[in-house]
PyMOL Python script that loads the backbone (N, CA, C, O; Angstrom):
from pymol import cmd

cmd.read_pdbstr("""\
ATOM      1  N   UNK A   1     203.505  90.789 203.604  1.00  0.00           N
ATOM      2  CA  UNK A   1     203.433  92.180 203.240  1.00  0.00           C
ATOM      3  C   UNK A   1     202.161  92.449 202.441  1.00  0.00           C
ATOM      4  O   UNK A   1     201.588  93.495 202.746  1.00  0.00           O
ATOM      5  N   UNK A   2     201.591  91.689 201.451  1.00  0.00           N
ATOM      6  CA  UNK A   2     200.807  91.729 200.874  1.00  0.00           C
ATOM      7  C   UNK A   2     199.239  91.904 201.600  1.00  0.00           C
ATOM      8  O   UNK A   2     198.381  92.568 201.019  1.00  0.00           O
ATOM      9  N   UNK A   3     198.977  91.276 202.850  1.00  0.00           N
ATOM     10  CA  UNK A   3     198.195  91.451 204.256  1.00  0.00           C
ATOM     11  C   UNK A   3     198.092  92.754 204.499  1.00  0.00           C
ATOM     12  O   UNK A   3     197.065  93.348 204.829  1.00  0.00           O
ATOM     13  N   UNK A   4     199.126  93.188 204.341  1.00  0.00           N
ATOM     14  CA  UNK A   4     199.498  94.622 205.147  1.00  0.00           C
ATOM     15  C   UNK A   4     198.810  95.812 203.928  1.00  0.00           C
ATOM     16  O   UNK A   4     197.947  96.662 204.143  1.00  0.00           O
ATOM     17  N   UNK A   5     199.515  95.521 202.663  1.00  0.00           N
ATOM     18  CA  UNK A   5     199.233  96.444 201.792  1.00  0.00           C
ATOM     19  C   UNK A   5     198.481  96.319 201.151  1.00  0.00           C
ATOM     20  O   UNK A   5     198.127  97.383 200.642  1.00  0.00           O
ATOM     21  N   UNK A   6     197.866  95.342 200.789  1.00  0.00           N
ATOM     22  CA  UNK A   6     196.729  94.750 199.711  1.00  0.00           C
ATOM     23  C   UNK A   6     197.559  94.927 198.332  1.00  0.00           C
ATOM     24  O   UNK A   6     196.957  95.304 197.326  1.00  0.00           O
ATOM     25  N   UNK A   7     198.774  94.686 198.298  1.00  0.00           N
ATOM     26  CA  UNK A   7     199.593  94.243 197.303  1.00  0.00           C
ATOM     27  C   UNK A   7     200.891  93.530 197.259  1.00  0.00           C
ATOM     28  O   UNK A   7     201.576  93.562 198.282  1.00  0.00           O
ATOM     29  N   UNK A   8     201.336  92.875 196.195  1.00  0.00           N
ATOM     30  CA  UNK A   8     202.589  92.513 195.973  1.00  0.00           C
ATOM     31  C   UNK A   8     203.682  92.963 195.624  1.00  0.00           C
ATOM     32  O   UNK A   8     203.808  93.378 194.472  1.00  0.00           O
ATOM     33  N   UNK A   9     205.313  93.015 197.005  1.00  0.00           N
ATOM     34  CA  UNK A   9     206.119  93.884 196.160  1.00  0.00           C
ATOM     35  C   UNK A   9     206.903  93.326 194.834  1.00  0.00           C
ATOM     36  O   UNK A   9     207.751  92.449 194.996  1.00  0.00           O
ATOM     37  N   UNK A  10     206.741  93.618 194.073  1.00  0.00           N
ATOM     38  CA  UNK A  10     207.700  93.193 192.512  1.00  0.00           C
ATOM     39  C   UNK A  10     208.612  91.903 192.872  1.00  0.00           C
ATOM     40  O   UNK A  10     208.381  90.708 192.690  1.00  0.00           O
ATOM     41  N   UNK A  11     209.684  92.531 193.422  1.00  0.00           N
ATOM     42  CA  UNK A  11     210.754  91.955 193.639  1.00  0.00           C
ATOM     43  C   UNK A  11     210.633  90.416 194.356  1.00  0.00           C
ATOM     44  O   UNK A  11     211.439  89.522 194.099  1.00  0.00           O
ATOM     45  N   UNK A  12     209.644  90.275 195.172  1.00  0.00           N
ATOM     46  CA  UNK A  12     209.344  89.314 196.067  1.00  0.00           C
ATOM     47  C   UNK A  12     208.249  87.970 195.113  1.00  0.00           C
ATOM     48  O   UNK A  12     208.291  86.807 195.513  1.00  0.00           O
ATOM     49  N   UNK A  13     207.514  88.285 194.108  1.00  0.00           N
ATOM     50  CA  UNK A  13     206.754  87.684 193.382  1.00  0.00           C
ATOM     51  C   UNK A  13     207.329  86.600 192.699  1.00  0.00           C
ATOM     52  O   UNK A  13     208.220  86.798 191.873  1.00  0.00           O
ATOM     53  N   UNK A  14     206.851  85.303 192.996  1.00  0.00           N
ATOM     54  CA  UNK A  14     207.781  84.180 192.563  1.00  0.00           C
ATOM     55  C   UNK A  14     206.519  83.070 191.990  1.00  0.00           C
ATOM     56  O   UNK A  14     205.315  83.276 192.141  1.00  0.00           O
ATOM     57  N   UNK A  15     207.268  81.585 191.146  1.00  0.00           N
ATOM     58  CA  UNK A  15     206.627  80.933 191.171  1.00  0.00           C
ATOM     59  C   UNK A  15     205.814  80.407 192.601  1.00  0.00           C
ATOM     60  O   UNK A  15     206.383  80.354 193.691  1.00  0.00           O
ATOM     61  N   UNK A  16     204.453  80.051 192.392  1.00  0.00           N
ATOM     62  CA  UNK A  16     203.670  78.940 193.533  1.00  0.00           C
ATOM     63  C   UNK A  16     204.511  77.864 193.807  1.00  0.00           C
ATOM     64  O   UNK A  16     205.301  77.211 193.125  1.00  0.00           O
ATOM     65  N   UNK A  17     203.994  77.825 195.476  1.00  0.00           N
ATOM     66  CA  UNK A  17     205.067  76.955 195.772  1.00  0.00           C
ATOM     67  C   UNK A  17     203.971  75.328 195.503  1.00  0.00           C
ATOM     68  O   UNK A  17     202.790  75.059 195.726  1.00  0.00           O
ATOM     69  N   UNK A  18     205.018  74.654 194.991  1.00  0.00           N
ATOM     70  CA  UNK A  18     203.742  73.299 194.871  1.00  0.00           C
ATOM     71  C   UNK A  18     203.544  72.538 195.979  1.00  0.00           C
ATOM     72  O   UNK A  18     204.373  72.285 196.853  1.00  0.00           O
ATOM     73  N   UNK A  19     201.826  71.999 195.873  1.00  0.00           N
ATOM     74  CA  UNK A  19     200.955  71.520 196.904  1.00  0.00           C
ATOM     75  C   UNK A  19     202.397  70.653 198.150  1.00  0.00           C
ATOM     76  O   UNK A  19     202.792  70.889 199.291  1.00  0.00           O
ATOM     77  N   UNK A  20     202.755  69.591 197.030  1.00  0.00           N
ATOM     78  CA  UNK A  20     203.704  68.986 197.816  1.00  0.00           C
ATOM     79  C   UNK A  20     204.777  69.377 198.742  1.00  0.00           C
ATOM     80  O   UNK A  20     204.862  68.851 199.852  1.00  0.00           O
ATOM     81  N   UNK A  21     205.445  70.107 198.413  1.00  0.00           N
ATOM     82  CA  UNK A  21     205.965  70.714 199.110  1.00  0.00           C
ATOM     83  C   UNK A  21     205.857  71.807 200.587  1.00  0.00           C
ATOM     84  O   UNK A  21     206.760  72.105 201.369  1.00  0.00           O
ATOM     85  N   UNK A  22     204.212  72.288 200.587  1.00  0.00           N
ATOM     86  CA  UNK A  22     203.714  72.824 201.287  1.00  0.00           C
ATOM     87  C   UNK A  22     203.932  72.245 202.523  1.00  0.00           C
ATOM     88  O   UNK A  22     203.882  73.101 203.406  1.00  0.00           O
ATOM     89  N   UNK A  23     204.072  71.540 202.785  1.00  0.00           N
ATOM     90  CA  UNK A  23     204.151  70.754 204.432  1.00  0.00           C
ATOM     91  C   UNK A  23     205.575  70.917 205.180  1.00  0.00           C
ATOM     92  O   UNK A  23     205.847  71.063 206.371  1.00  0.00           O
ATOM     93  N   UNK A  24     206.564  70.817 203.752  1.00  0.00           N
ATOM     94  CA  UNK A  24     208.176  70.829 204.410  1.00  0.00           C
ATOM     95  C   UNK A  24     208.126  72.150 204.320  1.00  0.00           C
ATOM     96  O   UNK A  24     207.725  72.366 205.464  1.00  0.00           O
ATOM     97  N   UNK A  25     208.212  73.070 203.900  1.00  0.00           N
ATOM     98  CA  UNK A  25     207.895  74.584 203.477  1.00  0.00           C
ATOM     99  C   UNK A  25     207.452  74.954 205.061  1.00  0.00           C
ATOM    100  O   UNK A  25     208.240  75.747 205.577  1.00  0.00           O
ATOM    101  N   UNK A  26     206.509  74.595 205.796  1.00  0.00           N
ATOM    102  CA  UNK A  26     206.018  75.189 206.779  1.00  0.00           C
ATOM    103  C   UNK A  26     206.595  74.622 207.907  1.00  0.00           C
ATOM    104  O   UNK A  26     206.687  75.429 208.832  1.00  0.00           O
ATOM    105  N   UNK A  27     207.143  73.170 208.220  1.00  0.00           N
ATOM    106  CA  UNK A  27     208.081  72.375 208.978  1.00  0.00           C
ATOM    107  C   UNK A  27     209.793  73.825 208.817  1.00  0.00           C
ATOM    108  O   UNK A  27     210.609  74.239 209.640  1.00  0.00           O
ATOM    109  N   UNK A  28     209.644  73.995 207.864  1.00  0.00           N
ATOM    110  CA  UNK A  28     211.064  74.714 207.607  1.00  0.00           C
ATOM    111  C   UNK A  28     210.853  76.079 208.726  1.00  0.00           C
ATOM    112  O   UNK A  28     211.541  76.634 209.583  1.00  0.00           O
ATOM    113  N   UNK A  29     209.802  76.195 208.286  1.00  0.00           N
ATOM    114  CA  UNK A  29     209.781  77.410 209.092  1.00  0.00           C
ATOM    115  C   UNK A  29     209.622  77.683 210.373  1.00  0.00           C
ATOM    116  O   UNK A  29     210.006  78.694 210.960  1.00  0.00           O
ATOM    117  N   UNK A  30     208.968  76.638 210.866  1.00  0.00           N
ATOM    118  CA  UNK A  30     208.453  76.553 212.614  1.00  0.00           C
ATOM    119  C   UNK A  30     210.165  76.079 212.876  1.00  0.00           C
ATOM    120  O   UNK A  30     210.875  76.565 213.757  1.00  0.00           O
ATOM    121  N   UNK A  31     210.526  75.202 212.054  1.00  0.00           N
ATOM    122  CA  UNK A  31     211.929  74.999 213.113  1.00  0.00           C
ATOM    123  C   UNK A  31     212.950  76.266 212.722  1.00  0.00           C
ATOM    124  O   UNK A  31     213.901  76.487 213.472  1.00  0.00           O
ATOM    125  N   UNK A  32     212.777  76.944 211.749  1.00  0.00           N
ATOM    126  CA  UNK A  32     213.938  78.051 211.703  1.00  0.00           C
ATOM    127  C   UNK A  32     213.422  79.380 212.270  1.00  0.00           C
ATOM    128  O   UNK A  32     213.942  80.469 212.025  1.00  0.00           O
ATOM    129  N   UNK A  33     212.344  79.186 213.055  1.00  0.00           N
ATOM    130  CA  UNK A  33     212.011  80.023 213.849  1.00  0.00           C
ATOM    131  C   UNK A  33     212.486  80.081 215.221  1.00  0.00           C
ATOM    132  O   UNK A  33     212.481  81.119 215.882  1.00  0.00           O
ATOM    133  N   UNK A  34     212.920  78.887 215.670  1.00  0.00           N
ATOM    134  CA  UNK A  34     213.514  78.412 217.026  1.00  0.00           C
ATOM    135  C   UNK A  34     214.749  78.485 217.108  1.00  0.00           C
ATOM    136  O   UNK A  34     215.234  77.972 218.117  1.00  0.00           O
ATOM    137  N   UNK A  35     215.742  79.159 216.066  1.00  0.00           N
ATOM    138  CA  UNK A  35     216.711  79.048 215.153  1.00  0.00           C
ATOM    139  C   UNK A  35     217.926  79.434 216.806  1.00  0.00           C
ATOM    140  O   UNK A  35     217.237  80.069 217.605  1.00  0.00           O
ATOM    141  N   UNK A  36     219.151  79.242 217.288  1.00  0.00           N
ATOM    142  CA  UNK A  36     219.911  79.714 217.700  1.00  0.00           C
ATOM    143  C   UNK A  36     220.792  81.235 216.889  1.00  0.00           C
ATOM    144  O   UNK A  36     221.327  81.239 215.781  1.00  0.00           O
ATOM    145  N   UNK A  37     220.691  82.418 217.887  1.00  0.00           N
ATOM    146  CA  UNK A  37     222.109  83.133 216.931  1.00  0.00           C
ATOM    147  C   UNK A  37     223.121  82.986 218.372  1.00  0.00           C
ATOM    148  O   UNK A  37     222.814  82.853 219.557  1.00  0.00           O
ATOM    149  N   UNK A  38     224.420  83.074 217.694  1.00  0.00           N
ATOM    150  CA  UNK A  38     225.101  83.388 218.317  1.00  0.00           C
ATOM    151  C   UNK A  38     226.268  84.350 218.109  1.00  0.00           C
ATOM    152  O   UNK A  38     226.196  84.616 216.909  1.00  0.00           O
ATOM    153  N   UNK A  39     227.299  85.013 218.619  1.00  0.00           N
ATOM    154  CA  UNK A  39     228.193  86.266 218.381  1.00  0.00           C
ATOM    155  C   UNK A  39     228.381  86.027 216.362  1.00  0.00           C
ATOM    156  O   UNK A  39     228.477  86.795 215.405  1.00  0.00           O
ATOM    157  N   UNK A  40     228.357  84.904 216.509  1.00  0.00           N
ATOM    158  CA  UNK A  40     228.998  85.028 214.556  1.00  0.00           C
ATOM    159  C   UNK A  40     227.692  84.890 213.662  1.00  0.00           C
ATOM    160  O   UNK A  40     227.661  84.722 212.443  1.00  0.00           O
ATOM    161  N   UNK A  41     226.535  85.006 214.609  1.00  0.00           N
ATOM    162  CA  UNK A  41     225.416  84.887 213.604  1.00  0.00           C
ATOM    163  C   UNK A  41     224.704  84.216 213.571  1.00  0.00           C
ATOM    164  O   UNK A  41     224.978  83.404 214.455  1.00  0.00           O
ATOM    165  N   UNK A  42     223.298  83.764 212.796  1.00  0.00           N
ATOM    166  CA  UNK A  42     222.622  82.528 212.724  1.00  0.00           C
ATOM    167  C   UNK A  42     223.468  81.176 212.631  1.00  0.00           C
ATOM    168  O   UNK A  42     224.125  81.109 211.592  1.00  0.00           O
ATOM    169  N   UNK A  43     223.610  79.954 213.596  1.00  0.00           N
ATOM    170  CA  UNK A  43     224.352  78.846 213.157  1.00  0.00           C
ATOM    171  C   UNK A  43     222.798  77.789 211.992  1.00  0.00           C
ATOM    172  O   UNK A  43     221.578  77.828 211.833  1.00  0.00           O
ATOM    173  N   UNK A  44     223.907  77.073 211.546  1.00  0.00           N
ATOM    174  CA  UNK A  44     222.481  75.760 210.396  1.00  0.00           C
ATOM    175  C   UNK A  44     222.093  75.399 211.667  1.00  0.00           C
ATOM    176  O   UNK A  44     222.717  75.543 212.719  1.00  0.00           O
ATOM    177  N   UNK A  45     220.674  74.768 211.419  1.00  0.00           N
ATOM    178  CA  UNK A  45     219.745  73.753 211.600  1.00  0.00           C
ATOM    179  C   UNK A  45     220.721  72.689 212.142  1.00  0.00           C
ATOM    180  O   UNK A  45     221.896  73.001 211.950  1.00  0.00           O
ATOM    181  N   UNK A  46     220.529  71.481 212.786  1.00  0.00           N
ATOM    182  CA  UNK A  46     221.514  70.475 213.383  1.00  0.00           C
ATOM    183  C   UNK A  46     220.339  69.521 213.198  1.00  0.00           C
ATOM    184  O   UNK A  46     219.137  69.699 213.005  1.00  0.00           O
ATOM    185  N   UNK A  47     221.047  68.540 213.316  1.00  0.00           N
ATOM    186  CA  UNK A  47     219.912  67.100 213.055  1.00  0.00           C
ATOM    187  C   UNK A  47     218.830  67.115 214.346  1.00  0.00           C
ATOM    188  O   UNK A  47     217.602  67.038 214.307  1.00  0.00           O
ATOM    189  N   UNK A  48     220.251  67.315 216.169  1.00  0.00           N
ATOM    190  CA  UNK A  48     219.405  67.186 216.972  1.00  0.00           C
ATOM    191  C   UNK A  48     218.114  68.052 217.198  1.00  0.00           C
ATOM    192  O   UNK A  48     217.193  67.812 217.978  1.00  0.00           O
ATOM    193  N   UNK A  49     218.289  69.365 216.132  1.00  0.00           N
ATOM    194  CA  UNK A  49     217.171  70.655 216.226  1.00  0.00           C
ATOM    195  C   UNK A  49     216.047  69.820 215.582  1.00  0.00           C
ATOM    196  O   UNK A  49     214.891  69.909 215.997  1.00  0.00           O
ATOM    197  N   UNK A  50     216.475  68.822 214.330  1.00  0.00           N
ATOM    198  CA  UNK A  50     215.365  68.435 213.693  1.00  0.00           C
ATOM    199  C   UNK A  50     214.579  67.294 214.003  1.00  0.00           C
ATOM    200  O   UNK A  50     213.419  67.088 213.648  1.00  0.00           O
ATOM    201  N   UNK A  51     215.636  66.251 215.004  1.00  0.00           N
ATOM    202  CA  UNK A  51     214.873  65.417 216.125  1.00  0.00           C
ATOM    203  C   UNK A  51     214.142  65.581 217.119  1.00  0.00           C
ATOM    204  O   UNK A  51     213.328  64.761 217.543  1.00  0.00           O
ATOM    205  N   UNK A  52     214.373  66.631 217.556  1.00  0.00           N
ATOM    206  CA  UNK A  52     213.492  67.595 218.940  1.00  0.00           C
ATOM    207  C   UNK A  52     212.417  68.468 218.499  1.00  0.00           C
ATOM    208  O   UNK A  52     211.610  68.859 219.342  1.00  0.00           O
ATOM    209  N   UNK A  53     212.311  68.793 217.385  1.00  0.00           N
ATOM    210  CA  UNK A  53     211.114  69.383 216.754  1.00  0.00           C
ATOM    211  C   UNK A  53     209.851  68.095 215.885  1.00  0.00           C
ATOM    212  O   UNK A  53     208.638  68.184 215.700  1.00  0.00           O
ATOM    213  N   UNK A  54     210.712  67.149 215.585  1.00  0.00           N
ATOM    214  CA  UNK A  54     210.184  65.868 215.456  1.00  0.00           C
ATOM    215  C   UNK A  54     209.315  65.494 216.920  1.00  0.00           C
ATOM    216  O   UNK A  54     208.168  65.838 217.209  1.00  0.00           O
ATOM    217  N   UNK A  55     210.012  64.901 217.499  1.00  0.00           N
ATOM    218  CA  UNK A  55     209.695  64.758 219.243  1.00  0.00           C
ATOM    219  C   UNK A  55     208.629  65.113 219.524  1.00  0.00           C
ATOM    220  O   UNK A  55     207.664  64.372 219.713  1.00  0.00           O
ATOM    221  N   UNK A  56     208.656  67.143 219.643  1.00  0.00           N
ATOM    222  CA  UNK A  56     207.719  67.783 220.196  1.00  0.00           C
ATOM    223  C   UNK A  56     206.605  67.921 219.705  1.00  0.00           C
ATOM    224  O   UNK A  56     205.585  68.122 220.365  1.00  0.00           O
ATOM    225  N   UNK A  57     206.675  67.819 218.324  1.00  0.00           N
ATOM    226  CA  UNK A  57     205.685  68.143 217.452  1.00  0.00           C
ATOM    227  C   UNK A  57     204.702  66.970 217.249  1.00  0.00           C
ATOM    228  O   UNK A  57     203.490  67.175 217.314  1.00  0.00           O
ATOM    229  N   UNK A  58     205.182  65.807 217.015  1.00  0.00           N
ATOM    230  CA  UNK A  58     204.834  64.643 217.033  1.00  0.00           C
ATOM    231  C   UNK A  58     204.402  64.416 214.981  1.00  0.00           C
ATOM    232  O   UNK A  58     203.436  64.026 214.324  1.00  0.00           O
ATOM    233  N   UNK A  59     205.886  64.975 214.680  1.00  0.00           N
ATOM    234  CA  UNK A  59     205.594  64.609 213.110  1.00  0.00           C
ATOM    235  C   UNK A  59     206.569  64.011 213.038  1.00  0.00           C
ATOM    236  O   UNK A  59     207.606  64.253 213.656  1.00  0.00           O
ATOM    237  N   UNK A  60     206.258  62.584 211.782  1.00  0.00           N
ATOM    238  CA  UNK A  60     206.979  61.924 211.184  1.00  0.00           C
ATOM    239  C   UNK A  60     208.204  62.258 210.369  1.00  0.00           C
ATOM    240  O   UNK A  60     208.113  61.643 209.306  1.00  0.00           O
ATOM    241  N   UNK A  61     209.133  62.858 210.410  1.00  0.00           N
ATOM    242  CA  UNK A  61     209.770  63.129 208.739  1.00  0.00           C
ATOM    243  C   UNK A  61     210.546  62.097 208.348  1.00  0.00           C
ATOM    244  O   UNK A  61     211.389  61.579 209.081  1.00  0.00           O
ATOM    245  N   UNK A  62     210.304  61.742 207.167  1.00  0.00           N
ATOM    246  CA  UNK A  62     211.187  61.175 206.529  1.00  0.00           C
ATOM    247  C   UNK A  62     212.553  61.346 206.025  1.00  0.00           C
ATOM    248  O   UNK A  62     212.951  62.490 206.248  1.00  0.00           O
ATOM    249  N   UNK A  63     213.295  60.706 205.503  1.00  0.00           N
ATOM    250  CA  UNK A  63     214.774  61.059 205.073  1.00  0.00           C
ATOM    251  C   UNK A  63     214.553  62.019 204.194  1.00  0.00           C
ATOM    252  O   UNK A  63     214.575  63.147 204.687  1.00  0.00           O
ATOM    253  N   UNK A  64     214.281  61.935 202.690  1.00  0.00           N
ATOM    254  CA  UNK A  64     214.306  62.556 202.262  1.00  0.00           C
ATOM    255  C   UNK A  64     213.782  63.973 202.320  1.00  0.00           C
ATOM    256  O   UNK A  64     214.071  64.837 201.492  1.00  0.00           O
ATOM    257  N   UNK A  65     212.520  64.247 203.981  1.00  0.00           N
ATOM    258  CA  UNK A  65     212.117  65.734 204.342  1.00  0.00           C
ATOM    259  C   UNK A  65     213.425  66.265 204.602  1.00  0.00           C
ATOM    260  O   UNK A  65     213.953  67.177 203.965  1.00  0.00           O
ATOM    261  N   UNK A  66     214.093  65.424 205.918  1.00  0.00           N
ATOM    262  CA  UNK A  66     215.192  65.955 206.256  1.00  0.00           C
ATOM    263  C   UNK A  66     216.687  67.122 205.172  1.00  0.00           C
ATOM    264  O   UNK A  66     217.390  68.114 205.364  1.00  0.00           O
ATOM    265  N   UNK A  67     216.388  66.006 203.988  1.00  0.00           N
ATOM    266  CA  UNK A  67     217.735  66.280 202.848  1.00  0.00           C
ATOM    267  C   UNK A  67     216.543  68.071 202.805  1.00  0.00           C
ATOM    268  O   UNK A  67     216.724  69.242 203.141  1.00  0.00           O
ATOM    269  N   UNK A  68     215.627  67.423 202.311  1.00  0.00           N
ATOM    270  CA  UNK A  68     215.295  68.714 201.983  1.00  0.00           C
ATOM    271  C   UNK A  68     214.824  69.895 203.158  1.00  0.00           C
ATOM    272  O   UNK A  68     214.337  70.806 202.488  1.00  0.00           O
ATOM    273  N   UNK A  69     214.778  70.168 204.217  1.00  0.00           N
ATOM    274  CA  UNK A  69     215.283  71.273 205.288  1.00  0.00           C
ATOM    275  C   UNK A  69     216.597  71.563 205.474  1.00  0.00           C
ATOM    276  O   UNK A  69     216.921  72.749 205.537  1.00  0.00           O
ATOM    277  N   UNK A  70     217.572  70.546 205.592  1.00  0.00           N
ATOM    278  CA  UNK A  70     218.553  70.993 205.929  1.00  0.00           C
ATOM    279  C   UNK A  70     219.256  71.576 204.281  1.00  0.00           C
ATOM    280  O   UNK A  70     220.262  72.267 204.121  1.00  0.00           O
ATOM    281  N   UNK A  71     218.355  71.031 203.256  1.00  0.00           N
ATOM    282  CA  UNK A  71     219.112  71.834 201.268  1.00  0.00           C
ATOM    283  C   UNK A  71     218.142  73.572 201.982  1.00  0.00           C
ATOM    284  O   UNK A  71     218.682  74.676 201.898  1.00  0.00           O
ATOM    285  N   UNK A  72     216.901  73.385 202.530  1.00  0.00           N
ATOM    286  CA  UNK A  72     216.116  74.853 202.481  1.00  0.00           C
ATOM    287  C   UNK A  72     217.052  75.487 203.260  1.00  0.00           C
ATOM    288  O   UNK A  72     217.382  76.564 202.762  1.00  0.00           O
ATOM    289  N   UNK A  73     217.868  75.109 204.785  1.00  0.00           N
ATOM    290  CA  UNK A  73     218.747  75.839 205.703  1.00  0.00           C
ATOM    291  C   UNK A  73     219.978  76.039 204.885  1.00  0.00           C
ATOM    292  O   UNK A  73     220.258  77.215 204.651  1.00  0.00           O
ATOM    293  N   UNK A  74     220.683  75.215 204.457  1.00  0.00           N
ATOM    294  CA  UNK A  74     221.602  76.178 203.579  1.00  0.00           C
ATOM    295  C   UNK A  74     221.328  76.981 202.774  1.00  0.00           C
ATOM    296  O   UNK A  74     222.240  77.792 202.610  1.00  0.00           O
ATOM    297  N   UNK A  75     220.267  77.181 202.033  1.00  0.00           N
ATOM    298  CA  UNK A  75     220.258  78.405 200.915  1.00  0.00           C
ATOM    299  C   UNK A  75     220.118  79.806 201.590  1.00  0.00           C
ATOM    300  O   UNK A  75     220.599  80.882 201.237  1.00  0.00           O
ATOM    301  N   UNK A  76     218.939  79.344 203.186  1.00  0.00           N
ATOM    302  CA  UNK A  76     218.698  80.148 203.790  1.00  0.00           C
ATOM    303  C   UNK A  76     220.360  80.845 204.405  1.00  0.00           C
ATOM    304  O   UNK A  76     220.773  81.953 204.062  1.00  0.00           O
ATOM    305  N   UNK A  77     220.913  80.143 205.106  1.00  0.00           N
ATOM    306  CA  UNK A  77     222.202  80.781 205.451  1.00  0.00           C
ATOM    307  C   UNK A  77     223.113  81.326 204.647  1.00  0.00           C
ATOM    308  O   UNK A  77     223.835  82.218 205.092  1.00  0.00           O
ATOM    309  N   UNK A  78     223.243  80.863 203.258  1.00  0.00           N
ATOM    310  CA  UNK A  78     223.582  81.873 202.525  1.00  0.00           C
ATOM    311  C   UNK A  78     223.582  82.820 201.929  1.00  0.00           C
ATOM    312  O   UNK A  78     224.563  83.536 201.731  1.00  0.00           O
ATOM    313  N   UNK A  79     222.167  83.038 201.425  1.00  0.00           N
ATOM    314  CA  UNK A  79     221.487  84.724 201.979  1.00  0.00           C
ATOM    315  C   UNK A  79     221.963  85.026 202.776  1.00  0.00           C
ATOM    316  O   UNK A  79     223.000  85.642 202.530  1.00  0.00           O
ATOM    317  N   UNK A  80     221.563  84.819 204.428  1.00  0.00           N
ATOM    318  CA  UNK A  80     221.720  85.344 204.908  1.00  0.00           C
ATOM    319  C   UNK A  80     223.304  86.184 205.050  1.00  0.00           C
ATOM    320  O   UNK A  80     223.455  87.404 205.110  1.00  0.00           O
ATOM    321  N   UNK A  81     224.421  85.099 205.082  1.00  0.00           N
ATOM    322  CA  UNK A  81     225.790  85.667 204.733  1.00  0.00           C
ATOM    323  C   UNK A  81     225.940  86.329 204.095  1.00  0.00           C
ATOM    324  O   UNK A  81     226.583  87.328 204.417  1.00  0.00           O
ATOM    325  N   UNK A  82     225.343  86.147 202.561  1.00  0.00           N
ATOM    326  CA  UNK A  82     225.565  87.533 201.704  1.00  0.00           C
ATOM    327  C   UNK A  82     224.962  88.727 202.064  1.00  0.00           C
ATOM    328  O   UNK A  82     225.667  89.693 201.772  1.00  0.00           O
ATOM    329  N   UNK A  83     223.831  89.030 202.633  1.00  0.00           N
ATOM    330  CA  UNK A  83     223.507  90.320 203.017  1.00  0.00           C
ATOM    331  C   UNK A  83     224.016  90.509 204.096  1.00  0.00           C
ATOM    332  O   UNK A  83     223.617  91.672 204.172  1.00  0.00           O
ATOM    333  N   UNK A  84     224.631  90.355 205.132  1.00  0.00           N
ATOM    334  CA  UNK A  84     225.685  90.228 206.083  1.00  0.00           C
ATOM    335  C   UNK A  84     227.027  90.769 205.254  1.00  0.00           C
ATOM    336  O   UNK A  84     227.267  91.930 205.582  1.00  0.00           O
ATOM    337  N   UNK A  85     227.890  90.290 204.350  1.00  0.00           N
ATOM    338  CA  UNK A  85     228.641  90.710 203.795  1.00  0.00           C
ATOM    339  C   UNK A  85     228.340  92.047 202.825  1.00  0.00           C
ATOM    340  O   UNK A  85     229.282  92.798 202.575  1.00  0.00           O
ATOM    341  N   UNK A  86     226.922  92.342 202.251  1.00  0.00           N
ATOM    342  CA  UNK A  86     227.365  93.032 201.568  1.00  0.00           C
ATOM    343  C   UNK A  86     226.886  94.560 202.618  1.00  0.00           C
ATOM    344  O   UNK A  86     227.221  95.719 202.373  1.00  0.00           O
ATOM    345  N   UNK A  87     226.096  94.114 203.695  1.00  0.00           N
ATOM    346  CA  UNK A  87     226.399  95.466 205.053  1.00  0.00           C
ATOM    347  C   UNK A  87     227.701  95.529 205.429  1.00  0.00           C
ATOM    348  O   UNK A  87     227.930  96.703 205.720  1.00  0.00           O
ATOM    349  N   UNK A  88     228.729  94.818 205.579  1.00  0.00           N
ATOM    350  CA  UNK A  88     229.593  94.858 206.140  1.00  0.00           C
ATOM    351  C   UNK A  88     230.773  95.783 205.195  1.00  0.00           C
ATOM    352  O   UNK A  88     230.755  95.662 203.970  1.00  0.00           O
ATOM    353  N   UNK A  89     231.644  96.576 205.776  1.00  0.00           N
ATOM    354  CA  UNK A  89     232.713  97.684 204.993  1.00  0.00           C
ATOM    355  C   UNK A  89     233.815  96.434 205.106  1.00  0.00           C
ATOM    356  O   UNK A  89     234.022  95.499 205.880  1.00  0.00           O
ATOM    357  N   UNK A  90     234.302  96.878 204.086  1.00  0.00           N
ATOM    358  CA  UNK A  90     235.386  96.266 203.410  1.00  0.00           C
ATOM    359  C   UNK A  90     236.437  96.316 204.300  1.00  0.00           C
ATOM    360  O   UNK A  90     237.534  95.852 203.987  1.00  0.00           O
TER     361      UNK A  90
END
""", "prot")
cmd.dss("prot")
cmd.show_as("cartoon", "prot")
cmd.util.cbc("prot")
cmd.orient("prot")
């Protein structure tokens, strides 16, 4: 958004994300871009999503990348549920 407007909205302004992390950060995203929905919604990330993006891509991840995409896909899906729930009428 900031591209778009030549500013930052408030709400969105967070700590930098650190150097290290930058690599799983962008791995997170190319594979939750390929993401399945289906009738009940976005389903998680699956190991085989993260072996086949391994595969294709021809990147290494380690165990501990893994813990940490599939810790980034849950936080992500739970957002997402909550704004899902809080559109949804009671």
């Amino acid at each position: 958004m900031a591209r778009q407007t030549g500013r930052e909205p408030e709400g969105l302004v967070g700590p930098a994300l650190p150097a290290e992390l930058e690599g799983v950060w962008t791995a997170f995203h190319e594979i939750a871009g390929r993401r399945q929905l289906g009738s009940m919604g976005a389903g998680p990330l699956t190991y085989p999503d993260l072996m086949a993006w391994a595969a294709l891509t021809g990147r290494r991840v380690t165990p501990f990348e893994v813990r940490i995409l599939c810790r980034l896909d849950d936080c992500w899906l739970a957002a997402q549920y909550a704004e899902t729930a809080k559109e949804t009428p009671a």
